[in-house]
C-alpha positions in Angstrom: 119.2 322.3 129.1 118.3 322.4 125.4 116.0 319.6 124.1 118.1 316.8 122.2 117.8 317.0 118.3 115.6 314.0 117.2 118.4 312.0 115.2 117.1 311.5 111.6 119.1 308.5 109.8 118.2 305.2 111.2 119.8 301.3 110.4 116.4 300.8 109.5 116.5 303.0 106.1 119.4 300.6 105.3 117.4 297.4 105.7 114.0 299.0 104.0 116.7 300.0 101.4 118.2 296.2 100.9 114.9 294.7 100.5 113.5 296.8 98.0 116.1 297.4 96.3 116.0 294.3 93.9 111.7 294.5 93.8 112.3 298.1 92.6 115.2 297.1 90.3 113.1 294.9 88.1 109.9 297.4 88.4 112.4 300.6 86.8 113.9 297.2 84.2 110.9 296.8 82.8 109.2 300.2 82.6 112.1 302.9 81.8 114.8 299.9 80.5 117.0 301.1 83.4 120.2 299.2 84.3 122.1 301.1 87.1 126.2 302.1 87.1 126.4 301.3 90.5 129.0 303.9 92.9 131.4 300.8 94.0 132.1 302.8 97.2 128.9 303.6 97.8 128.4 301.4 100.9 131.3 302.5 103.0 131.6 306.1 102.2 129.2 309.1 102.3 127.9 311.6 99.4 125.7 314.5 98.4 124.4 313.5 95.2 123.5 316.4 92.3 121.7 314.8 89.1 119.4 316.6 86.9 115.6 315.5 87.5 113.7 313.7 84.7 111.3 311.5 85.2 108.7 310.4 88.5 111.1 307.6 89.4 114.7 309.6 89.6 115.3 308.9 93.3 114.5 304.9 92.4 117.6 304.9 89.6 119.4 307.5 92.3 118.8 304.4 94.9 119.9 301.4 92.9 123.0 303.4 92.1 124.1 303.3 95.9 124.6 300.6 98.4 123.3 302.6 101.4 120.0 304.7 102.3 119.6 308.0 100.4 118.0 310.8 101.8 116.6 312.9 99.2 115.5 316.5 99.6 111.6 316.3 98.3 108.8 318.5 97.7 106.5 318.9 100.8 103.4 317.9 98.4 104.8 314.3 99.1 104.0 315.4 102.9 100.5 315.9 103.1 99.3 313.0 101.7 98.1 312.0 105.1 99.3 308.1 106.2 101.3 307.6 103.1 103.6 310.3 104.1 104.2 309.1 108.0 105.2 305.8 106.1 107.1 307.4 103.8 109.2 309.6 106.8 109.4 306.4 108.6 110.7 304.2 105.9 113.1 306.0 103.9 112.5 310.2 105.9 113.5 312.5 103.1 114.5 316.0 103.7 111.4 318.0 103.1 111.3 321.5 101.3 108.6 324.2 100.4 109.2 325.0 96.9 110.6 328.0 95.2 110.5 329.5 98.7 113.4 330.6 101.3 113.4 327.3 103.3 115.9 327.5 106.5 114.3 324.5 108.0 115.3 322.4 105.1 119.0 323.4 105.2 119.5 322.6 108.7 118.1 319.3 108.8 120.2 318.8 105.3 123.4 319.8 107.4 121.8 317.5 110.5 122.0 314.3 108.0 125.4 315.1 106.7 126.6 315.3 110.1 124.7 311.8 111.4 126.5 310.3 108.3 123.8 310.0 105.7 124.1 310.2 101.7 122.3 313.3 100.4 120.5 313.5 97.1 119.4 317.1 95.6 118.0 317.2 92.2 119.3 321.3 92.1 116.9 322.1 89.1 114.5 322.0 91.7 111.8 320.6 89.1 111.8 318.0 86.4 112.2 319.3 83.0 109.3 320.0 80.5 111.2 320.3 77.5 113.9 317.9 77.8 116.6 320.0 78.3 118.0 320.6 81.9 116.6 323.6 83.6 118.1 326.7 85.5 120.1 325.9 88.6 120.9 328.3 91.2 124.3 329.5 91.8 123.4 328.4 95.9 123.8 324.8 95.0 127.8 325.3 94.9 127.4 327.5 98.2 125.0 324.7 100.2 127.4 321.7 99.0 130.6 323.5 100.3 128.7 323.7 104.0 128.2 320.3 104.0 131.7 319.4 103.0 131.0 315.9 101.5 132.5 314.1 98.8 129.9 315.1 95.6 129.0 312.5 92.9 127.5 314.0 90.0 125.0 311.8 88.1 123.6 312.2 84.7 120.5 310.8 83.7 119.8 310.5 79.6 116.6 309.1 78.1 114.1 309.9 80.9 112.2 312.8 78.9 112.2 310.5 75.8 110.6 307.8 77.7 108.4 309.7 79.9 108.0 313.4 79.8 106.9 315.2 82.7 103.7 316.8 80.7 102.5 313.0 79.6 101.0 310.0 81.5 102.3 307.8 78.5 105.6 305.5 78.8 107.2 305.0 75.5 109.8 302.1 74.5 113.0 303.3 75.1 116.1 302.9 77.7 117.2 305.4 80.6 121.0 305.3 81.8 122.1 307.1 85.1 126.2 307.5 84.8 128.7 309.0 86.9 130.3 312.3 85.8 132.3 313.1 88.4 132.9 312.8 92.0 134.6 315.8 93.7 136.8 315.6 96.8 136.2 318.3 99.2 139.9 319.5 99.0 139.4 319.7 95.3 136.1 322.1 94.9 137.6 324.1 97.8 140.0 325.1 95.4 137.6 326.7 93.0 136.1 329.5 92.8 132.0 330.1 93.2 132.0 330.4 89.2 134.4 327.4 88.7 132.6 324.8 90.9 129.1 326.0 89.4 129.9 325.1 86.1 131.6 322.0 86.9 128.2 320.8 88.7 125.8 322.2 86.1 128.3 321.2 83.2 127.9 317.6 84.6 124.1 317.2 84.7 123.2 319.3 81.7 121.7 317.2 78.8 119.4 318.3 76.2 117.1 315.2 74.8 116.2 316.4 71.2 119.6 316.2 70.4 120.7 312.7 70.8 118.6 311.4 67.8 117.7 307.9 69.1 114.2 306.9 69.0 111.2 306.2 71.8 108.3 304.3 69.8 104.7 304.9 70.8 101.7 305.7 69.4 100.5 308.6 72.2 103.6 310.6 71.7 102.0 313.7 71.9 99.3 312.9 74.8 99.0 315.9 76.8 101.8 318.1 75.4 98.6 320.6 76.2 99.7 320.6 79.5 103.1 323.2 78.7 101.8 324.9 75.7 99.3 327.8 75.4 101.3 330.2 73.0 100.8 329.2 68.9 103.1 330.7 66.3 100.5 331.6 64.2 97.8 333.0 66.5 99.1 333.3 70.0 97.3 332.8 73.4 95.8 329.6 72.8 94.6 326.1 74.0 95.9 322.9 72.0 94.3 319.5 72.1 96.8 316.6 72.0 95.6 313.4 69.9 97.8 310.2 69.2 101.2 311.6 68.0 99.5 315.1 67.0 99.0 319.0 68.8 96.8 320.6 67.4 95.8 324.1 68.2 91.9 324.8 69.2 91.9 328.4 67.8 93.8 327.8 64.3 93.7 325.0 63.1 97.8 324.7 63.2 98.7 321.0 63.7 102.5 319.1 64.5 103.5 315.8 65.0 105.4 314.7 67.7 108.0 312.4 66.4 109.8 309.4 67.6 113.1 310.9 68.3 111.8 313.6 69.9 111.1 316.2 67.2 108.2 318.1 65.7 107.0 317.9 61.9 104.5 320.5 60.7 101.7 318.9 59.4 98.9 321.9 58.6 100.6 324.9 58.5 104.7 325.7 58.9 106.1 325.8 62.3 109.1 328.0 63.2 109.9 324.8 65.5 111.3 321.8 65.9 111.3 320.7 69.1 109.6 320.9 72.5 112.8 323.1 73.6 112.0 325.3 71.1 108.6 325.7 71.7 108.7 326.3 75.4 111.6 328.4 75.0 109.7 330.8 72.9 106.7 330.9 75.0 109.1 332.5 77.7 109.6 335.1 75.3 106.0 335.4 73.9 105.3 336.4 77.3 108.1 338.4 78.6 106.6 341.2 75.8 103.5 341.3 77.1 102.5 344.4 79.6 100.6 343.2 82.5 98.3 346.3 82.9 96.8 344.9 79.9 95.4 342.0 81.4 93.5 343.6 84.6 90.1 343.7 83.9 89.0 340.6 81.8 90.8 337.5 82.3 93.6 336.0 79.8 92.4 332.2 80.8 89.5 330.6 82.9 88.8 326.7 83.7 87.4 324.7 86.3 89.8 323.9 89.0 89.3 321.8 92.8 91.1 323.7 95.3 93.3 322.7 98.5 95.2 323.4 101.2 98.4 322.1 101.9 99.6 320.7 105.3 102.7 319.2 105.7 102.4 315.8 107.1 98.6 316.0 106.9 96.1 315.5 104.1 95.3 317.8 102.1 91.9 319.6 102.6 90.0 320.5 99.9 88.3 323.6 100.4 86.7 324.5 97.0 85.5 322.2 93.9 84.5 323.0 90.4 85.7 326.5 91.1 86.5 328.9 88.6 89.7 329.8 88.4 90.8 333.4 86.3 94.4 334.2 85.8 94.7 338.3 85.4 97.8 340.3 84.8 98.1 341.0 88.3 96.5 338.4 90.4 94.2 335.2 90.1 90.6 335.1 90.9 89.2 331.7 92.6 85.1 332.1 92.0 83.8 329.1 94.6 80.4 329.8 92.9 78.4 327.5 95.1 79.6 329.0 98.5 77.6 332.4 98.0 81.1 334.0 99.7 83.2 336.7 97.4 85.6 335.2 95.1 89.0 334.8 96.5 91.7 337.1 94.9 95.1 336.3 95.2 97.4 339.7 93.5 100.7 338.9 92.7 102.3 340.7 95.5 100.8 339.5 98.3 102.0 335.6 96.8 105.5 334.2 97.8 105.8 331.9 94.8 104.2 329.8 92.6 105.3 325.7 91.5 104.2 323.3 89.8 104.7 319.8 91.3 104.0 316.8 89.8 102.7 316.8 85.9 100.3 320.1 86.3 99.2 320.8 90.1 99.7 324.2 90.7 100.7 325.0 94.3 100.4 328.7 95.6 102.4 330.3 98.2 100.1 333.1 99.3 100.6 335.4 102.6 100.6 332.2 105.2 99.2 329.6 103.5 99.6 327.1 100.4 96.9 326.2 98.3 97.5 323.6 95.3 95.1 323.9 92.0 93.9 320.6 90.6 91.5 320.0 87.6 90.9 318.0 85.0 94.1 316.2 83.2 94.8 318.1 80.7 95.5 321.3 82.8 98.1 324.0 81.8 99.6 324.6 85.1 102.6 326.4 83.3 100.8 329.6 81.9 99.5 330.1 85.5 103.6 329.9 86.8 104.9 332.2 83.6 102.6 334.9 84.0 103.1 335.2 88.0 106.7 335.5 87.4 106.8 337.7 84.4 104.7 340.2 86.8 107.3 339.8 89.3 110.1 340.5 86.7 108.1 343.6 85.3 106.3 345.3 87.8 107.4 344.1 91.4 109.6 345.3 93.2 111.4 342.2 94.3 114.0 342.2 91.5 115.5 339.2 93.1 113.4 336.6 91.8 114.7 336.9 88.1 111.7 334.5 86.6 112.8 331.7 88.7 110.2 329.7 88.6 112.7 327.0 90.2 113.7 328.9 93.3 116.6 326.5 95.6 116.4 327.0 98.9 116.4 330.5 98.5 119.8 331.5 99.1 
């Protein structure tokens, strides 16, 4: 006889949920100015839940927006933080997922809530933007939601990135709404075709900050935007050092100020930008004309990094510190230089994928095992993710990745 499937919502997610929801209400009041548009049905009926992903406390505006539990689909770094994660499974048990890798686990226990009666939440960007404009989703999203056949609720959520982008530990004054779009019935998006029901989810969630011209007030706006850019206009390849409201770049000299509603003002030389967006955006191209082969035999960047290994619903182990860590056109070197072993090399086609979780930890899918780069806090995990995947785009084989640094479920 076959074992009995462990059931995974219990009543008491819905009594942890009703006691913290107003604790956690005046908590996301006070730091993001969030008031929440509350589903009025949300306590009698079920949902899967698409919103695009902004800020570290999404599934806390997500929550206060529903009157039942929510199980969300989260990164497995959330599970291998050793106790913390057993309380989290038993308190609230989200769904987890590996990252930007093919995850068949995490769509059968995703099928195993809807069936139990649980609300869903999936935040189908996979990542939280950098630049304030919603990322890529895959197409699967429409394919995944149709196999659970629920009733979908598409939220938006505006003025997250303007109070806290994901590359800064700063809050800045400001206010974060999370509205209904649209909620699909199951007879409707059945109608539609793959293309149709696609746009009509990625339509609803797609926002882009920079363009709303209202104002987030601080005095650290530009803290850590070193943490997503490595490419300057004037000189290329590059560190910057963030100050105050100001980037400068280490190499040049070129300096811009981060403005209040989101925009950047040249202050030292021009800048062909004028906002984050922009920036990023032509990074991503900066680097998609480079030739790997180029970069095999001295490094393009090298820092001091911890490393780890990943194990879900464990701790973490570290298994390297104050390593040096080389990124190459084709692979990255990790030097534990106090170990008297070889340096660890990781080439780009032995790795599954590459993410970046959190602000800048770096988390590396290689043969059978995951190791996660940490360092100091002004880290560029980014450059490490671009260059993996513009390999993979150039000189791999595996065409199917496309760049997608944001990989769902792989389907």
């Amino acid at each position: 006889m076959p074992r009995k499937t462990k059931k995974w919502t219990k009543f008491r997610h819905k009594i942890i949920r009703n006691l913290l929801a107003g604790p956690f209400a005046l908590v996301c009041k006070r730091k993001y100015g969030f008031k929440a548009q509350v589903v009025p049905d949300s306590s009698k009926r079920q949902y899967i839940i698409v919103m695009n992903h902004q800020t570290p406390f999404d599934e806390f505006f997500v929550g206060l927006s529903f009157k039942c539990p929510v199980y969300y689909v989260a990164t497995e770094d959330i599970f291998s933080l050793g106790f913390l994660s057993r309380l989290l499974e038993w308190a609230v048990a989200p769904i987890p997922i590996k990252k930007s890798t093919q995850d068949m686990n995490a769509i059968r226990n995703i099928m195993q809530v809807a069936r139990e009666g649980g609300t869903i939440c999936i935040f189908p960007e996979g990542n939280r933007t950098y630049s304030g404009s919603t990322e890529f989703v895959k197409p699967a999203i429409s394919k995944l939601i149709k196999m659970t056949g629920l009733p979908v609720c598409i939220l938006k959520e505006e003025g997250g990135f303007g109070v806290e982008p994901r590359w800064s530990t700063k809050t800045r004054k400001g206010n974060v709404t999370c509205k209904i779009q649209e909620i699909l019935e199951p007879e409707d998006y059945r109608k539609m075709s793959a293309e149709e029901f696609y746009n009509r989810i990625t339509q609803g969630i797609s926002v882009n900050e920079a363009d709303k011209n209202i104002s987030f007030e601080s005095e650290e706006r530009a803290e850590f935007a070193e943490r997503i850019l490595y490419v300057c206009p004037d000189c290329g390849l590059t560190h910057f050092k963030s100050t105050g409201n100001l980037i400068s770049c280490e190499k040049c000299g070129l300096q811009a100020e981060y403005t209040a509603d989101l925009k950047l003002k040249p202050v030292s030389k021009s800048l062909p930008f004028s906002t984050i967006k922009e920036w990023y955006d032509a990074q991503d191209k900066y680097i998609s004309n480079l030739n790997p082969s180029d970069f095999l035999d001295n490094p393009v960047f090298s820092e001091k990094i911890d490393l780890y290994k990943v194990r879900l619903y464990k701790s973490k182990i570290k298994s390297g510190e104050n390593c040096r860590f080389d990124l190459y056109g084709n692979r990255y070197v990790i030097d534990k230089t106090d170990s008297g072993k070889e340096p660890l090399e990781m080439f780009f086609d032995d790795i599954k994928a590459v993410s970046v979780l959190g602000r800048n930890k770096l988390n590396i899918y290689y043969k059978d095992e995951v190791f996660q780069i940490k360092a100091d806090e002004r880290f560029n995990a980014v450059k490490y993710l671009h260059f993996y995947y513009h390999y993979k785009n150039t000189v791999s084989e595996n065409k199917e990745l496309k760049g997608d640094q944001n990989e769902f479920l792989g389907l």
